[in-house]
TORZA-233246 format. One record per atom (N, C-alpha, C): residue in one letter; x, y, z. Coordinates in steps of 0.1 Angstrom, whole numbers, plus 5000, padded with zeros to 4 digits. Example, Ala and Ser with C-alpha at 12.3 -4.5 7.8 and 13.67 -1.06 7.14 Angstrom:
A513249435078;A512349555078;A513249675078;S512849785071;S513749895071;S512950005079;
This chain:
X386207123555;X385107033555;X385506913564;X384706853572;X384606763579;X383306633584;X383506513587;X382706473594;X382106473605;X380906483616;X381106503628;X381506403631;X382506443643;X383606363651;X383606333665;X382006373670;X382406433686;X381606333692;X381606303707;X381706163714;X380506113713;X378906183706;X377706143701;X377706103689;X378806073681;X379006023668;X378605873666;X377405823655;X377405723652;X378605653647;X379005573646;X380305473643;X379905433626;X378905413624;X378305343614;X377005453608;X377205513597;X375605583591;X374605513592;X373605573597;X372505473604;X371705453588;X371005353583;X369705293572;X369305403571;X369105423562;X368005553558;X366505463558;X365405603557;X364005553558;X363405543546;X362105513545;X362005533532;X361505623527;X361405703515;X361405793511;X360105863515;X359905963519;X358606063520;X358106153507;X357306233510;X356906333500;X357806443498;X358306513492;X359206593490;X358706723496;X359106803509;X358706963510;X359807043514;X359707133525;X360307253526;X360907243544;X361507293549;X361707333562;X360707453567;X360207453575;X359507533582;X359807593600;X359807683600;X359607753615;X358207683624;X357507613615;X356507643625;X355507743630;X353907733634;X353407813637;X352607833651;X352707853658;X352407833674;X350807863671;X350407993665;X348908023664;X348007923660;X349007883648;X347607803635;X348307633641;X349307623652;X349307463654;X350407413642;X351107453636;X351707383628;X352707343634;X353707263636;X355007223642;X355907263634;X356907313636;X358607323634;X359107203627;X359807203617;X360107103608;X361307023619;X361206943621;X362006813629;X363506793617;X364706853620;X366006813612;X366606693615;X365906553608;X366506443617;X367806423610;X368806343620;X370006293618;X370306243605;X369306173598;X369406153581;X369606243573;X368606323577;X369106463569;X370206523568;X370806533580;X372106593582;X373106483575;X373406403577;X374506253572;X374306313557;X373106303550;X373006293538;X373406433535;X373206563540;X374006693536;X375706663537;X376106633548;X377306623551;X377906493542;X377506423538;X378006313531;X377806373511;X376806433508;X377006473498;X378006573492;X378406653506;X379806763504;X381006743507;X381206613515;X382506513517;X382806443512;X381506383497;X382006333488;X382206463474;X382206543476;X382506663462;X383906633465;X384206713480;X385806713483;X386906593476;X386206473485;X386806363485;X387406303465;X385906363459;X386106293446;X387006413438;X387106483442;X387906553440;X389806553439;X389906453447;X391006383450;X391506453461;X390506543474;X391106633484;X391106513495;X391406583510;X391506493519;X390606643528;X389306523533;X389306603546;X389906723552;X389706843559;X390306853566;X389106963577;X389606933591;X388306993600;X388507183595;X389907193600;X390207363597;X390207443587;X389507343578;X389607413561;X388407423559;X388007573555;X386407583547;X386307633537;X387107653529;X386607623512;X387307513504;X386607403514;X387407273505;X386607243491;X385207313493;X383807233484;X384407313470;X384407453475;X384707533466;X386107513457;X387207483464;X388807383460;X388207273448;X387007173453;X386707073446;X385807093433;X385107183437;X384407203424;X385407273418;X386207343413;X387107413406;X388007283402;X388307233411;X388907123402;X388707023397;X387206993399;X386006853392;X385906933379;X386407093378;X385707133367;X387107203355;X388107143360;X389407093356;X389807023344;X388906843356;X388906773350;X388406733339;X388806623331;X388406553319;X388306403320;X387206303323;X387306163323;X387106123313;X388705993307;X388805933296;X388305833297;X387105803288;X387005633292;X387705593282;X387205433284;X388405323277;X387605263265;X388405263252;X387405193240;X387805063240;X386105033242;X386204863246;X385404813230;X385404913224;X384604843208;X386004773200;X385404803185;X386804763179;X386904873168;X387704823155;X388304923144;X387104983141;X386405093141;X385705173130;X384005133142;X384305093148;X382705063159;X383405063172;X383105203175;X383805233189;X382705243200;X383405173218;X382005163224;X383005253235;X382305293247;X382805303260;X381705293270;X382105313284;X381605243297;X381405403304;X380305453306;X380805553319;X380305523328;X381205573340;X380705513354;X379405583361;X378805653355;X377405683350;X376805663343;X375805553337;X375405513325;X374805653316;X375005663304;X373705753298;X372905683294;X372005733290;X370605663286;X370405753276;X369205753273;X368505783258;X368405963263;X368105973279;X367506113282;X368306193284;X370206153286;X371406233291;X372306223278;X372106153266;X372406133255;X372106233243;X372306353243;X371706473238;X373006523231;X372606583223;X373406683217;X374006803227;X375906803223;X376106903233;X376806793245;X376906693246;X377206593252;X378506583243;X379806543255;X381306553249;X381906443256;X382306333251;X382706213257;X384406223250;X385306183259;X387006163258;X386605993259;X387705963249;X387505833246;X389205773241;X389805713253;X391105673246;X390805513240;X391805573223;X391305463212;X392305363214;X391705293214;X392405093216;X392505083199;X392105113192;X392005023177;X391905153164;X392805193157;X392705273151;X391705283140;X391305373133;X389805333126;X390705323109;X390205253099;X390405223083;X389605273080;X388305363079;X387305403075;X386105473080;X384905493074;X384005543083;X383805483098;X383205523109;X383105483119;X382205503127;X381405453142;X380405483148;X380905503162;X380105513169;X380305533182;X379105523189;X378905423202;X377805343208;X378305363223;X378005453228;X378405503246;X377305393255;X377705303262;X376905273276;X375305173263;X376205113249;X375205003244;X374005073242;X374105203242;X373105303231;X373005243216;X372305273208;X372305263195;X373605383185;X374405293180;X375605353173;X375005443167;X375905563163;X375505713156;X377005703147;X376805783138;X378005793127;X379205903132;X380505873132;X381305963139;X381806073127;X381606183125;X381806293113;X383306383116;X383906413109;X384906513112;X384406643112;X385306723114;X384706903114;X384606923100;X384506863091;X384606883078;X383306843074;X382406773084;X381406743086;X380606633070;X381806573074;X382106433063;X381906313072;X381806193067;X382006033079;X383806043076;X384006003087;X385505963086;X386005873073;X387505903068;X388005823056;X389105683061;X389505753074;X390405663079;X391705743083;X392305663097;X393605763098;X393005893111;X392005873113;X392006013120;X391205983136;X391805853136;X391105783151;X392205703152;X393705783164;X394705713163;X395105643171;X396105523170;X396005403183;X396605503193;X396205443206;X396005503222;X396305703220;X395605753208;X395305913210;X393305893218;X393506073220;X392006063229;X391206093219;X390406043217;X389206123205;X388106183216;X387906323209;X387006393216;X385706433207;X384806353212;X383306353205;X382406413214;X381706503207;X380506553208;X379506503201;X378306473207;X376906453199;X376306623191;X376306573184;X375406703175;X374006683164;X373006703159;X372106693151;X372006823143;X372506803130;X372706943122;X372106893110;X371206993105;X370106993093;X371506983079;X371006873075;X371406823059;X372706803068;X373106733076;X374206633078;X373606473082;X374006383077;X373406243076;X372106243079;X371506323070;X369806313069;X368806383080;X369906483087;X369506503100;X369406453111;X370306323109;X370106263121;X371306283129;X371306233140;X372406243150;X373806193152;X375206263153;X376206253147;X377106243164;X378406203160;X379006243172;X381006303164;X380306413167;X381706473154;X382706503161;X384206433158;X385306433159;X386206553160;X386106603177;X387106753174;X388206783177;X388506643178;X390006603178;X390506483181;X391606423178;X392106323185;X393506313181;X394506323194;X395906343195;X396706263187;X397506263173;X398106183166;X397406143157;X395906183149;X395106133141;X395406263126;X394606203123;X394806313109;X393106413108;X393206533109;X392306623110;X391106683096;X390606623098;X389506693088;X389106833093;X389006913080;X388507023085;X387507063075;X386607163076;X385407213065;X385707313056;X385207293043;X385607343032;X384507473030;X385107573020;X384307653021;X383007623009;X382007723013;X380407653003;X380007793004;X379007812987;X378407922984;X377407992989;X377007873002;X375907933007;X376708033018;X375708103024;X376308163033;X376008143051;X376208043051;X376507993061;X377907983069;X377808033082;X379507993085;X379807843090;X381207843087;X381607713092;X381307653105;X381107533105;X380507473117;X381607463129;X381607493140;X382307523155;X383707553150;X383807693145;X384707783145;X385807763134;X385807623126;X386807563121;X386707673102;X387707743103;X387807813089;X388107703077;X388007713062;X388407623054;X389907623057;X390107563048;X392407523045;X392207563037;X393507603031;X393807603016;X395107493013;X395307403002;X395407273003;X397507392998;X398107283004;X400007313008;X399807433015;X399207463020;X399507523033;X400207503045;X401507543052;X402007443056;X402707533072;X403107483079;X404007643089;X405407543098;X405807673092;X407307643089;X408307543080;X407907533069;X408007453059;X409807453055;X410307383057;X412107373055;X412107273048;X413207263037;X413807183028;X415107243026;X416407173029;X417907233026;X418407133022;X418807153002;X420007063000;X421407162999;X422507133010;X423507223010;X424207182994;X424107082988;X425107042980;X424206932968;X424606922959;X423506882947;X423306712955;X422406662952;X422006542963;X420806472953;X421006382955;X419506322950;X418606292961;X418706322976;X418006312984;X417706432991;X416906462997;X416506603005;X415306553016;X415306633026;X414206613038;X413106743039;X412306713040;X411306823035;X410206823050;X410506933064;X410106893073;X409307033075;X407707023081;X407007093087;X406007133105;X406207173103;X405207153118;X403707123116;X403307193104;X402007143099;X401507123087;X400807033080;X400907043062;X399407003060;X398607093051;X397707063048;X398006993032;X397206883032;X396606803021;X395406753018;X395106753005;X394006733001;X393606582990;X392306552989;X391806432981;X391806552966;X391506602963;X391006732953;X390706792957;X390806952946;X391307052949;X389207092954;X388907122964;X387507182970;X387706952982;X388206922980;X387806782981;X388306793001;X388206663002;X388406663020;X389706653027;X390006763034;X391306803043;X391806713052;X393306723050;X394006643057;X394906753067;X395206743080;X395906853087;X396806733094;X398306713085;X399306583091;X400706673097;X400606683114;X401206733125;X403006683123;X403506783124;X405306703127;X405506653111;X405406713099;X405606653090;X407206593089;X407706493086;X409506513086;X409806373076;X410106423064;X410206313056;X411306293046;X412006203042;X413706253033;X413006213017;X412906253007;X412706202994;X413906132986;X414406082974;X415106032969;X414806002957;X415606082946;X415406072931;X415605962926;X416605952935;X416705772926;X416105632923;X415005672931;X413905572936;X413005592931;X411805532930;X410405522926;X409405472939;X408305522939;X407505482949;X407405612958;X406605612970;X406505662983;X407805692987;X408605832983;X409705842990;X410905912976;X410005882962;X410805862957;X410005902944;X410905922932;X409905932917;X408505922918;X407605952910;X406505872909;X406205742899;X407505732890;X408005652879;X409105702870;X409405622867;X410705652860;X412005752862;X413105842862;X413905832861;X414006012868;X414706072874;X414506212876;X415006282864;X414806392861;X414906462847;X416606512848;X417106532835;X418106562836;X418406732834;X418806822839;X418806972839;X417207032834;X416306952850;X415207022843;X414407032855;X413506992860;X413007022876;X411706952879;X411606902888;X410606812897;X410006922909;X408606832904;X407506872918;X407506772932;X407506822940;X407506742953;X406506752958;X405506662963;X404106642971;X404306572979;X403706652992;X403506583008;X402106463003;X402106363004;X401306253003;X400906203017;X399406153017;X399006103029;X398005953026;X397905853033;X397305763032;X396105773045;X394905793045;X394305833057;X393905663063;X393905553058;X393705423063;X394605433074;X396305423070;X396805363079;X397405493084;X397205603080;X397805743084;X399405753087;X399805643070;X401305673066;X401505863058;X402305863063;X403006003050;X404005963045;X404106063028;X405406013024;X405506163015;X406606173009;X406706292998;X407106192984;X406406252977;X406606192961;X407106282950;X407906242939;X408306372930;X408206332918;X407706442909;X407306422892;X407906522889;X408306462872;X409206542862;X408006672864;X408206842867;X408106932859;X408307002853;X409706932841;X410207032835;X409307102826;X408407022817;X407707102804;X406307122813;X405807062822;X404407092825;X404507182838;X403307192840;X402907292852;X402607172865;X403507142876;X402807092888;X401207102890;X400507032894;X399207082896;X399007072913;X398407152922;X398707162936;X398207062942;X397706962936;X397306832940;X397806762931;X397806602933;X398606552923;X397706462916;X398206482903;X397406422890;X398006332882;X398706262887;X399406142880;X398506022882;X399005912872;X398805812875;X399605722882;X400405712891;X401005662896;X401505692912;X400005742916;X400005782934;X400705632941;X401205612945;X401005502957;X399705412961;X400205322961;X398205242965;X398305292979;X397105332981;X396105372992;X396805542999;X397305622992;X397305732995;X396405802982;X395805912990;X394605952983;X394906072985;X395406152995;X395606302993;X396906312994;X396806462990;X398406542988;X398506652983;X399606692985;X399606882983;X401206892978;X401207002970;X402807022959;X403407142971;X404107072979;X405407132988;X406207192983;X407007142972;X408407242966;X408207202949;X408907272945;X409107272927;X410807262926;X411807192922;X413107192922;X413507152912;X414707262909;X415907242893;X416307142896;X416907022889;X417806952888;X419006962877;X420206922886;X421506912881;X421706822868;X422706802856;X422606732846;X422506582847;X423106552863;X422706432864;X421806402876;X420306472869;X419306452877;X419306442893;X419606562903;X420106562911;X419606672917;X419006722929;X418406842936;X419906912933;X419507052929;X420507172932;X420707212942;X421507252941;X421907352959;X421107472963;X420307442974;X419007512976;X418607572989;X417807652993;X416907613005;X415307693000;X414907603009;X413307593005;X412707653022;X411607763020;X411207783031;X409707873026;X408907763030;X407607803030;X407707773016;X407207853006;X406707822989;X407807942983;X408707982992;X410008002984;X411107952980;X412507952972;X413307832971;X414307982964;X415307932976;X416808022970;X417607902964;X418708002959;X419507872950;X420507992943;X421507912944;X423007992934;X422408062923;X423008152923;X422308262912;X422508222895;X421908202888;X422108142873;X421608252865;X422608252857;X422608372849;X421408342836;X420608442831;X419608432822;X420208532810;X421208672812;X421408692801;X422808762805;X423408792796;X424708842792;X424908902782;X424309032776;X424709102764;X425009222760;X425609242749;X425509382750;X424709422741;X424709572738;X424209652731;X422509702736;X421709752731;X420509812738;X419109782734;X418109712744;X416809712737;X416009832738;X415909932726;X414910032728;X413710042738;X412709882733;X411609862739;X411809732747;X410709732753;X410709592764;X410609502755;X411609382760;X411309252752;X411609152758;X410809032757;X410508892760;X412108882765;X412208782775;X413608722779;X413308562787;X413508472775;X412808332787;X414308312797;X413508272812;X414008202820;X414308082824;X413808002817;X413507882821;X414607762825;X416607842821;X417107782825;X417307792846;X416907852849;X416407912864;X415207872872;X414307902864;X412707922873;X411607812867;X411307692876;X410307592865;X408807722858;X408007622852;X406707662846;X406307752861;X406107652874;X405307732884;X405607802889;X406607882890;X407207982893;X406108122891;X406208202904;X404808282905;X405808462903;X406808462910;X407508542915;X409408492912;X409908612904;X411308592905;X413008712910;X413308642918;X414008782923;X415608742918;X416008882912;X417108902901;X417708992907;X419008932901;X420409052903;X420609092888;X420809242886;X421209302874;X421909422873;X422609432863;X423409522864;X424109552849;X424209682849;X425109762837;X426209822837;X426809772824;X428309852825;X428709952812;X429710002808;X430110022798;X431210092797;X432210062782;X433510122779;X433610252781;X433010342781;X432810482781;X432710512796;X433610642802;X433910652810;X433110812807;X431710802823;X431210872822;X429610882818;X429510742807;X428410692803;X427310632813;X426210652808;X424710622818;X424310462812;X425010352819;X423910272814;X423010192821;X421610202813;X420710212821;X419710092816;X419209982827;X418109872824;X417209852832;X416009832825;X414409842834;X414309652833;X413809602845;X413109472844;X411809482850;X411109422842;X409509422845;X408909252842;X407409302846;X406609192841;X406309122831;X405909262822;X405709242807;X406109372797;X405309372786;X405609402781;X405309592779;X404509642793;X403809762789;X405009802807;X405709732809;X406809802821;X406409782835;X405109672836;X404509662849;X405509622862;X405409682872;X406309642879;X408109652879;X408209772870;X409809812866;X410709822878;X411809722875;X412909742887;X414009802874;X415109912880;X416010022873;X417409992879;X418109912869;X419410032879;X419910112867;X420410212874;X420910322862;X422310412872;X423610402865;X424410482873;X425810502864;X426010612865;X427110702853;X428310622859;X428910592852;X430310552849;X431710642854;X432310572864;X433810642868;X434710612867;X434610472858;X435810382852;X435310292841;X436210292829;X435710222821;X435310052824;X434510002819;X434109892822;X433309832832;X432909992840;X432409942853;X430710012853;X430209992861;X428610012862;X428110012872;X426809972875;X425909972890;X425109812889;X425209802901;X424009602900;X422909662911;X422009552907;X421009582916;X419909472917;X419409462928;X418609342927;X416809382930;X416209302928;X414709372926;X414009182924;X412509192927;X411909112926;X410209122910;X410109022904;X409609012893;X408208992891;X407208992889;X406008902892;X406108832877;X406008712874;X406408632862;X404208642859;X404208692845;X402708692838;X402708602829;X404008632822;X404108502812;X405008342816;X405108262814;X405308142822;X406508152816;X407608152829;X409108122825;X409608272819;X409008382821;X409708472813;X409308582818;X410408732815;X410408812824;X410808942808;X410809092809;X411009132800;X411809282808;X412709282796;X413609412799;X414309472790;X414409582789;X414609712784;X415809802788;X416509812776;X417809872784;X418509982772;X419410052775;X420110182770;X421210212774;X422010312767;X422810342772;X423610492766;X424010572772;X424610742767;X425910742757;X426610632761;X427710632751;X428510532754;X429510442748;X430210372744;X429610212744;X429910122745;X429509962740;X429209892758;X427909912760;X427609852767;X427409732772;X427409642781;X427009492786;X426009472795;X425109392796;X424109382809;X424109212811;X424209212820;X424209062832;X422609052840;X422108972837;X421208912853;X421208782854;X420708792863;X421108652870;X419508632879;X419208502881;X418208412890;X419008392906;X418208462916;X418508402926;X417408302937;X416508322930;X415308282941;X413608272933;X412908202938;X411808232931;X410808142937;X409708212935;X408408112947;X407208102936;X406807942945;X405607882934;X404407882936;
């Protein structure tokens, strides 16, 4: 693409005229007297100046021997993304485009990038080119809570008008903004699908979820790539990016206890906590030894101004209130194996066996090592572990004897029905039997 360059070239684009009636090019007709449409030099400037400015704005450079510059430019005008600049303040967001909109280019389906100057505390608006402000909604198709319009991230707003969202009137919903905290939409009876592709959460939902205390600690780091939290359980989603945070038993507050003292040989819940105002995170931990964690947290003593959260890990503590030696990955937790029984002789029928020095109340799933022996050389002894009490889910080991005192182990996973407790059933062909299991692992 080029300018003409050749020794008839004006120096200067000549004034344009003033505007005519709008028509067509014509051939002309010699018969019926019509003239041949006249191509004056305006016409042409204004062709060639409209296709040297695609190139140009494009960020290309002229060039005479190149002919698909237009096509270069549009491919890459359609690349781009222009951010304007937020010239409003906290929670009343404005911008400038170097195109104004007006009331008639201001439509739904309209997608403005807007890098944020002022992080938002609360619900918020957004007023493009001194339009009348519209309410800014997450995908959750809520008003903003705060936290999720982050300093210098891009918020990317679309205008939308959706029946039974702010009375019907027109919205500009938030579908993203880099460093903010993410609302997303919950699921509803009706059968409607979720609005622009966004599935519900489910609240501790998390990917790649790591916690390792190598050695009993009253402190641990509990780091994710992504952690869903919640205000209540159906209530409004939080999606907090790079989670990476250390806890500490010894403490109280954001970081720490939720009050008072960590339990002694008994076990704490951990929750990822979020404040969406100032879009702090923190992890917080409550005694679970006798209760059930709830997946949201129901204490009285959240932190001021964090409002959601989600139960990350469940962990034993040492006698002197102290994380055990562990690793946590995803909503599993290994840990040195603790023995639950050591006995001998034989239960005919399945029966109760609490775990509880092992596995808290929330414990869903428990995986065991077990094993039988006995003095009789030659002898079968044999033990079932199950769920309950009718053999659901039976793990066996069973193996004859080729030295006295010795037996078979084996390890197998549990599904816990009753809270803290697992049932088993054991036998044996001949002389004084023993059975061992042990806790290695268990998920909440």
């Amino acid at each position: 693409m080029y300018q003409i360059d050749n020794s008839t070239a004006a120096a200067a684009q000549p004034a344009s005229t003033p505007a005519g009636s709008p028509g067509f090019f014509t051939d002309g007709n010699p018969a019926s007297g019509t003239a041949a449409t006249v191509v004056p030099a305006e016409w042409l400037n204004a062709v060639m100046m409209e296709l040297s400015n695609v190139v140009t704005g494009a960020g290309l450079t002229l060039s005479k021997p190149t002919y698909n510059q237009v096509l270069a430019a549009i491919k890459r005008l359609g690349q781009s993304t222009i951010i304007l600049a937020d010239t409003g303040a906290a929670n009343a967001y404005t911008a400038t485009n170097s195109t104004p909109l007006v009331a008639g280019t201001w439509v739904d389906g309209v997608v403005q990038a807007v890098k944020i100057s002022h992080a938002n505390t609360g619900p918020s608006t957004y007023a493009p080119d001194g339009l009348t402000a519209i309410p800014i909604y997450g995908l959750g198709l809520q008003p903003l809570q705060g936290g999720e319009l982050a300093l210098n991230g891009t918020a990317v707003l679309m205008r939308a008008t959706i029946a039974g969202v702010n009375s019907g009137n027109s919205i500009a919903v938030l579908m993203e903004c880099f460093g903010g905290a993410q609302q997303v939409p919950q699921a509803t009876k009706s059968g409607h699908a979720a609005q622009f592709g966004q599935l519900p959460s489910i609240i501790g939902e998390t990917r790649n979820a790591v916690m390792d205390v190598t050695s009993a600690s009253a402190t641990g780091t509990f780091t994710a790539d992504e952690t869903i939290v919640k205000s209540a359980l159906g209530g409004l989603c939080y999606v907090i990016p790079g989670f990476n945070k250390t806890i500490n038993l010894g403490t109280t507050g954001a970081g720490g206890m939720d009050s008072g003292a960590a339990p002694n040989s008994g076990f704490v819940g951990v929750y990822a906590i979020y404040n969406p105002t100032t879009g702090d995170s923190a992890l917080l931990a409550v005694n679970a030894t006798s209760v059930v964690a709830p997946e949201v947290y129901g204490g009285t003593n959240m932190p001021a101004g964090y409002t959601a959260s989600a139960l990350v890990a469940v962990w034993r503590t040492t006698a002197s209130g102290q994380f055990v030696t562990g690793r946590l990955r995803g909503r599993r937790l290994s840990f040195i194996a603790v023995a639950v029984l050591t006995a001998g002789g034989a239960q005919a029928s399945y029966t109760a066996l609490s775990i509880a020095g092992a596995v808290p109340l929330n414990a869903k799933r428990v995986k065991l090592t077990f094993s039988g022996t006995t003095n009789a050389v030659g002898a079968l002894p044999t033990m079932f572990l199950a769920s309950d009490s009718a053999g659901c889910g039976a793990q066996v080991v069973s193996s004859a004897t080729s030295v006295a005192n010795q037996g078979s182990t084996n390890n197998g996973e549990v599904v816990i029905t009753a809270p803290q407790t697992i049932y088993y059933q054991s036998s044996t062909s001949g002389g004084t039997p023993t059975f061992n299991i042990s806790a290695t692992e268990m998920e909440f």
